[in-house]
VEXVO-751081 format. One record per atom (N, C-alpha, C): x, y, z; residue number from 1. Coordinates in Angstrom, 1 decimal. Atoms other than C-alpha are relative to their C-alpha. Last residue first. Layout:
SITE      u      v      w rolum
SITE      X      Y      Z   NUM
...
! end
This chain:
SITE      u      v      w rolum
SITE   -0.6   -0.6   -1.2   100
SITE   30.7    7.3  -20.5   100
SITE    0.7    1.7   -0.1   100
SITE   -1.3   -1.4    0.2    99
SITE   28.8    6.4  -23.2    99
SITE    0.4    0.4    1.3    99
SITE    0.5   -1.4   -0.5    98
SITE   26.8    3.3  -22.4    98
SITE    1.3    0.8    0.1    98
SITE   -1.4   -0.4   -0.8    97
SITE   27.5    0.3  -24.5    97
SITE   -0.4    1.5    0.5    97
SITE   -1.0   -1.1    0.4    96
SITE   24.8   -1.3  -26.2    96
SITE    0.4    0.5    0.9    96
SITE   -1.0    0.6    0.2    95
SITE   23.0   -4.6  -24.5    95
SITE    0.8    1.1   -0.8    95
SITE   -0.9    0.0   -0.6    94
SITE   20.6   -2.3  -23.2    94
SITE    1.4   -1.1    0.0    94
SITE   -1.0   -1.3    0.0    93
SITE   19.2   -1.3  -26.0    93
SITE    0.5    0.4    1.2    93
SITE   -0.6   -0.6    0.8    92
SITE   18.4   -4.7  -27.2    92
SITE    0.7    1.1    0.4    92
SITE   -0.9    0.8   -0.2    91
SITE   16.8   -6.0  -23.8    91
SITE    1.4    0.7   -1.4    91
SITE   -0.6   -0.1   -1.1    90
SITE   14.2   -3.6  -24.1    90
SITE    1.6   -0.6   -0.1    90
SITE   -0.8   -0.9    0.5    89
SITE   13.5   -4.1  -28.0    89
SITE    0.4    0.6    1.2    89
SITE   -1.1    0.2    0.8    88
SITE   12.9   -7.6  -26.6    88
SITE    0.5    1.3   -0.7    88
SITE   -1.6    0.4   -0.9    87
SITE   11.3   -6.8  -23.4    87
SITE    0.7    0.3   -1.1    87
SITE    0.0    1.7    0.1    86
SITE    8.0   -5.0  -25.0    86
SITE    1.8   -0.2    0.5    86
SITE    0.3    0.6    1.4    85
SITE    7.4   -3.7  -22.8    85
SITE    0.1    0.6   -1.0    85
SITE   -0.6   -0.3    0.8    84
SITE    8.2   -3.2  -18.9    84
SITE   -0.8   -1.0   -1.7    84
SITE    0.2    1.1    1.4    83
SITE    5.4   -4.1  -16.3    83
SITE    1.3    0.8   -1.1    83
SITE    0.6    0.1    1.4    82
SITE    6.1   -2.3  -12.8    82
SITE    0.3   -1.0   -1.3    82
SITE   -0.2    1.0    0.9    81
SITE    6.5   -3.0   -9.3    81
SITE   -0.9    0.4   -1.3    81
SITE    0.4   -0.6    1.3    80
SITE    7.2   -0.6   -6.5    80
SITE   -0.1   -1.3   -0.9    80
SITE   -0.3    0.5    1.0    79
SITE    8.0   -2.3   -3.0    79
SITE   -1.1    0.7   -1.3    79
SITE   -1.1    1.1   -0.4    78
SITE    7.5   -2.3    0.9    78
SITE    0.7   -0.1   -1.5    78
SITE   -0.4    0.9    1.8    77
SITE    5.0    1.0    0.8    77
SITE    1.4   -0.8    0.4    77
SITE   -0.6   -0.9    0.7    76
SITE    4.2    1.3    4.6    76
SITE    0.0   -0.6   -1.6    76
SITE    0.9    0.2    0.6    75
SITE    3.0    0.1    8.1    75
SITE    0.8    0.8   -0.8    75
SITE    2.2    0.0   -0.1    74
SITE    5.8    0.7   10.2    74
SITE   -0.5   -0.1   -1.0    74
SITE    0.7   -1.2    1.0    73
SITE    9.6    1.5    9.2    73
SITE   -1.8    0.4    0.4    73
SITE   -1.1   -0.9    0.0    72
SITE   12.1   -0.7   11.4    72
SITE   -0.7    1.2   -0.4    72
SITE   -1.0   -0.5   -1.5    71
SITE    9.9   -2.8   13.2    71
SITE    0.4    1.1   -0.4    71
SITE    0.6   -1.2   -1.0    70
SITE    7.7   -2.9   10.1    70
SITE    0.2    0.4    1.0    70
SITE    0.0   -1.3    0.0    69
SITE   10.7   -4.1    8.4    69
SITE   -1.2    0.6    0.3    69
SITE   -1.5   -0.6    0.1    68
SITE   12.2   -6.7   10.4    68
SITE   -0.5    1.5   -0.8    68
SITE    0.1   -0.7   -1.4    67
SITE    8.3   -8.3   10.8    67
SITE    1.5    1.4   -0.4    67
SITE    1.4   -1.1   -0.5    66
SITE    8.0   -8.5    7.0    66
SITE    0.2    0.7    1.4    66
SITE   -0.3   -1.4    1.2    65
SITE   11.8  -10.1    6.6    65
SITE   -1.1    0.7   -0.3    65
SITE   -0.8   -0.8   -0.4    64
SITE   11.1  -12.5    9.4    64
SITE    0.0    1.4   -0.7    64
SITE    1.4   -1.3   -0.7    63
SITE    7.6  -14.0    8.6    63
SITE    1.1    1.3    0.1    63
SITE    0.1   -0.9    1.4    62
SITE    9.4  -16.8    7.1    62
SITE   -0.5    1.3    0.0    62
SITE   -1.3   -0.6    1.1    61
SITE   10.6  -17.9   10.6    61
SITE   -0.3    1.0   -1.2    61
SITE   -0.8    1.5    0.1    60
SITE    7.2  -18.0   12.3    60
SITE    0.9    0.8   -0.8    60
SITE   -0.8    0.2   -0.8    59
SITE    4.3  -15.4   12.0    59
SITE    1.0   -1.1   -0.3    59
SITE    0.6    1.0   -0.6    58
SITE    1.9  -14.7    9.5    58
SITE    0.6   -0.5    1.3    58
SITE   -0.5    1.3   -0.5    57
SITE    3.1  -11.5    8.1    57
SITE   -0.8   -1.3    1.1    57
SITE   -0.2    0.2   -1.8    56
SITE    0.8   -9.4    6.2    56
SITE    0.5   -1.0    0.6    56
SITE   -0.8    0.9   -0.2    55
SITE    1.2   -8.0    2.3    55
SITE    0.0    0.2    1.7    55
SITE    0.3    0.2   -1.6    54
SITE   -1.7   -5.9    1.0    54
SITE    0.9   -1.0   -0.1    54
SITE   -0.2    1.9   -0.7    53
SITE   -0.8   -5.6   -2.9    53
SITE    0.0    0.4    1.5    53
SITE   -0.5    0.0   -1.4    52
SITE   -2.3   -2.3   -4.1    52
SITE   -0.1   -1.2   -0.1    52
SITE    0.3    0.9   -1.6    51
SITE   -3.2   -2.6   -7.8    51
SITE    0.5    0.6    0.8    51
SITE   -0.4    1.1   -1.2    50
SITE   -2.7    0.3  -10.2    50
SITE   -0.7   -0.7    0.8    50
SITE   -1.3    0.1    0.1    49
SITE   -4.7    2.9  -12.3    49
SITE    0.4   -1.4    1.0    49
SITE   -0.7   -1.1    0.3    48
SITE   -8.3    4.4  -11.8    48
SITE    1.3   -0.1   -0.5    48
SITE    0.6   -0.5    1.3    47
SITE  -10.7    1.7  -11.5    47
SITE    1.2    0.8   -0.8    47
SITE    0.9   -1.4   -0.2    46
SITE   -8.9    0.2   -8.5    46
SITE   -0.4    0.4   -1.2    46
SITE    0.3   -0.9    1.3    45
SITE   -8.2   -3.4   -8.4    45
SITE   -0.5    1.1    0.1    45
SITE    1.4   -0.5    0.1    44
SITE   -7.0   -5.0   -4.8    44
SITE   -0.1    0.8   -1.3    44
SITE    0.3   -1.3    1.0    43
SITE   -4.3   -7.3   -4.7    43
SITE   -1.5    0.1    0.0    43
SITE    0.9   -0.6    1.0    42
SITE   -3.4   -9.7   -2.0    42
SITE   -0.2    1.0   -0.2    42
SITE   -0.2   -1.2    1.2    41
SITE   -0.6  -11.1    0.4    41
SITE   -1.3    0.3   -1.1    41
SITE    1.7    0.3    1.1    40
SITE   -0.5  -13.5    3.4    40
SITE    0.5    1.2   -1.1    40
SITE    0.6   -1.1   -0.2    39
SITE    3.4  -13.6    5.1    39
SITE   -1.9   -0.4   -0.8    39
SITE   -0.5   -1.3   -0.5    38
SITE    5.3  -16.4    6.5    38
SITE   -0.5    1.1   -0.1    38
SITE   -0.4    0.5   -1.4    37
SITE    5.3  -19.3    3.7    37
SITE    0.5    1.3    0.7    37
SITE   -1.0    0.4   -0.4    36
SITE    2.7  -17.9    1.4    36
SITE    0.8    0.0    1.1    36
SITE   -1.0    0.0   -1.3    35
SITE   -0.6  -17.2    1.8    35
SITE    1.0   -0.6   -0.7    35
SITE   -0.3    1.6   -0.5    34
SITE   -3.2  -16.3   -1.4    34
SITE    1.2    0.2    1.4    34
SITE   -0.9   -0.4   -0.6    33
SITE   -4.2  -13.2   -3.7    33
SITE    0.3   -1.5    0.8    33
SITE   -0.5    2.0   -0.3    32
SITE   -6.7  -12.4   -6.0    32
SITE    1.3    0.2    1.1    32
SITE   -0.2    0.5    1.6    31
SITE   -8.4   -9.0   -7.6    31
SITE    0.3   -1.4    0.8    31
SITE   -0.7    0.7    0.0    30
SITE  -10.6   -7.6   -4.4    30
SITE    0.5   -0.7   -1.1    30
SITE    1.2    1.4    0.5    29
SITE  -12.2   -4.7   -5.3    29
SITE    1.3   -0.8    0.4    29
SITE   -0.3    1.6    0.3    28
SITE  -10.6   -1.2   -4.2    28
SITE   -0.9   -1.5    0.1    28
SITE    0.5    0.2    0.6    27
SITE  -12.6    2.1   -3.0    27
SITE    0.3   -1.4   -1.1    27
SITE   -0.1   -0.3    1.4    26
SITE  -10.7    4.4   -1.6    26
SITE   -0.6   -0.4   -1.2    26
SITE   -0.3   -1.3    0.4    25
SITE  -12.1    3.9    2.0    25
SITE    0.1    0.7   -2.0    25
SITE    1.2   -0.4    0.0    24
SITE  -13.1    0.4    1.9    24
SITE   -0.6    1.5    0.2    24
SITE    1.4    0.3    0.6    23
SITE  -11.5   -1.1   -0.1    23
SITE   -0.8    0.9    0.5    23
SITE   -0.2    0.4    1.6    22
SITE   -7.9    0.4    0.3    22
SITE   -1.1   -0.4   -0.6    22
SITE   -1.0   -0.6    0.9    21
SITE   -8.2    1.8    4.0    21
SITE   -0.2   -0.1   -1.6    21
SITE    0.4   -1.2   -0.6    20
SITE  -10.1   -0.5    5.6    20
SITE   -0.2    1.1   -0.8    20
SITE    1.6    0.2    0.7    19
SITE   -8.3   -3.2    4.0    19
SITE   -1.0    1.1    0.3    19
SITE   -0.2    0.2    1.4    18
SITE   -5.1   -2.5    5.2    18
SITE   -1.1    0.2   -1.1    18
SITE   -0.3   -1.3   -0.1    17
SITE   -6.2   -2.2    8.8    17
SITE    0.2    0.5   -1.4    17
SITE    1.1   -1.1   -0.5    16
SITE   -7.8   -5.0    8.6    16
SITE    0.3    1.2   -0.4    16
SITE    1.0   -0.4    1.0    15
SITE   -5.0   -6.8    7.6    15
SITE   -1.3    1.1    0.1    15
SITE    1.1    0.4    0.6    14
SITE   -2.9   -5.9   10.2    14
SITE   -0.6    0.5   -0.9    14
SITE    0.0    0.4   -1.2    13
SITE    0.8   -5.2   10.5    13
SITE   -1.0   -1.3    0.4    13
SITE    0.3   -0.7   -1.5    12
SITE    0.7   -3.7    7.8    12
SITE    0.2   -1.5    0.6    12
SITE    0.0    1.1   -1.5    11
SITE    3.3   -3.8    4.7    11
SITE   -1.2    0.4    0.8    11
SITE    0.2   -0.5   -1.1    10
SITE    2.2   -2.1    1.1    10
SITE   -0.3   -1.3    1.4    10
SITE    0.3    0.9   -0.8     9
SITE    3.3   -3.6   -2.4     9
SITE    0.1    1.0    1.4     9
SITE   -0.5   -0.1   -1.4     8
SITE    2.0   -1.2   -5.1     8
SITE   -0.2   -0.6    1.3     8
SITE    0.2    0.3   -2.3     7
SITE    1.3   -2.5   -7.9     7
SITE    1.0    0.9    0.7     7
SITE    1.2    1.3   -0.5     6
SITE    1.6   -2.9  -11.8     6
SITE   -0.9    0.3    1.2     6
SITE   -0.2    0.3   -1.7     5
SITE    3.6    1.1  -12.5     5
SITE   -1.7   -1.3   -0.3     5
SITE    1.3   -0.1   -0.6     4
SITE    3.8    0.9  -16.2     4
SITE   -0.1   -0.4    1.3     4
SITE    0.1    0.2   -1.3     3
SITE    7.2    1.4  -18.1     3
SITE   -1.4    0.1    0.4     3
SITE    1.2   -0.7   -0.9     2
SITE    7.3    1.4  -21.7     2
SITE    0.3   -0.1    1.3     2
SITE    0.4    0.8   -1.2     1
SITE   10.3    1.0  -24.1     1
SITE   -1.0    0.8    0.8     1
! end
């Protein structure tokens, strides 16, 4: 089994600020991205390894669980996400019994 870090999801506040930073500091391309209800979100491509996902709340209810943790943390990594593969000899060797 493989693991491969995809993204990393990072909260601000403001975009801008995000952006700044990730394109126009380090050097990121914009890959895609879009609004859902409550926050905005997009990936930037770096040559070198991983996306950055920029994730910014929009306001209103759905917004909560962004706002709630830049209150609590600030601008920040919100979430790891990697690709596993292949699943099916994944899934295999965790259906055996772990020695205790």
């Amino acid at each position: 089994m493989t693991a491969i870090l995809d993204h990393l999801a990072i909260a601000t506040p403001a975009l801008d600020d995000g952006w700044e930073l990730f394109a126009g500091v380090l050097g990121g391309t914009w890959a895609y991205g879009g609004d859902s209800p409550g926050f905005w979100w997009g990936q930037l491509d770096f040559a070198a390894g991983p996306k950055i996902e920029l994730l910014t709340p929009t306001g209103g209810r759905d917004a909560a669980f962004l706002d709630r943790f830049l209150a609590a943390r600030g601008a920040g990594r919100k979430r790891s996400c990697t690709r596993v593969s292949p699943m099916a000899s994944s899934s295999r060797s965790l259906s055996r019994p772990v020695p205790w």
